[in-house]
C-alpha positions in Angstrom: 15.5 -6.5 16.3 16.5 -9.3 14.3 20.6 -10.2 15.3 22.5 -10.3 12.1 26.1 -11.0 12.8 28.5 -8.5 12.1 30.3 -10.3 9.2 27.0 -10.7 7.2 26.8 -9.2 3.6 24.0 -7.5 1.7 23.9 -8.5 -1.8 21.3 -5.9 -4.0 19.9 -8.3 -7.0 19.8 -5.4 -10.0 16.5 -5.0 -11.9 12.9 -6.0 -10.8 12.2 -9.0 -9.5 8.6 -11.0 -9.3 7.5 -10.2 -6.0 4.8 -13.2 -5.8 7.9 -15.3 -4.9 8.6 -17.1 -2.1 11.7 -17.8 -0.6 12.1 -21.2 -2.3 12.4 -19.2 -5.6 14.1 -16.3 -4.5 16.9 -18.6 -3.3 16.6 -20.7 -6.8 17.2 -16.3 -8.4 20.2 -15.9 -5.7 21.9 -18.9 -6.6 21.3 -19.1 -10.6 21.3 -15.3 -11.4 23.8 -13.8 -9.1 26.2 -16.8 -8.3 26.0 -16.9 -4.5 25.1 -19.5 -1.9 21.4 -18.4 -0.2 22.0 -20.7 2.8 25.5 -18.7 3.6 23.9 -16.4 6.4 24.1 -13.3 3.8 21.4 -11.4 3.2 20.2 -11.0 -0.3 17.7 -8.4 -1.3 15.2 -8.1 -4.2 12.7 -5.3 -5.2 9.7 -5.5 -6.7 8.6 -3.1 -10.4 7.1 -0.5 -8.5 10.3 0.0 -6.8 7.7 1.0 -3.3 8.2 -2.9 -2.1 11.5 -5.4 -1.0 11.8 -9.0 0.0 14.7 -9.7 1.7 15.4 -13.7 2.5 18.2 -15.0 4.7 19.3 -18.1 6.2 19.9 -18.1 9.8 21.3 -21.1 10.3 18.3 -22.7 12.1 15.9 -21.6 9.0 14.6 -19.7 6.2 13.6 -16.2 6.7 11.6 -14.5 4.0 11.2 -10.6 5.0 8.8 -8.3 3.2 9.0 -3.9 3.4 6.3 -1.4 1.5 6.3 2.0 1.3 3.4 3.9 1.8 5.0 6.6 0.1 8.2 6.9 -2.2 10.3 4.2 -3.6 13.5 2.4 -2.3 16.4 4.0 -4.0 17.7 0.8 -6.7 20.8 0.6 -8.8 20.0 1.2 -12.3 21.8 -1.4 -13.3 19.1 -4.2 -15.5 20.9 -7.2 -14.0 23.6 -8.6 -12.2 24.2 -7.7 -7.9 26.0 -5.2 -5.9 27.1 -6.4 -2.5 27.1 -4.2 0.3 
């Protein structure tokens, strides 16, 4: 388990998102496209077209963590929103 500290928000980046980024340019999309800080400690979740894959970076204060979640069946459950964020 990683230990996320209780205070720590989730921030949903609407739409589809390029999942051959890394977390250099995933930070670059948090910071440009939804207006918020990457290296805050928040957590800041992307999903891919297919909707079946996430990539979920956050700063821990020591580093840069860049982690990745496919279904083998189904799809995440996305805002239908075509841009913007929802924090949760």
């Amino acid at each position: 388990m990683i230990p996320v500290p209780t205070n720590t928000r989730v921030w949903l980046a609407a739409g589809v998102t390029d999942m051959r980024r890394g977390f250099t340019t995933l930070a670059a999309q948090a910071e440009q496209t939804l207006k918020q800080d990457p290296f805050t400690g928040h957590l800041f979740v992307f999903r891919g077209r297919r909707g079946d894959l996430i990539k979920i970076i956050w700063w821990d204060g020591q580093g840069a963590c860049l982690f990745s979640k496919r279904l083998e069946k189904g799809r995440f459950v996305w805002p239908s929103a075509k841009e913007g964020k929802i924090a949760l």
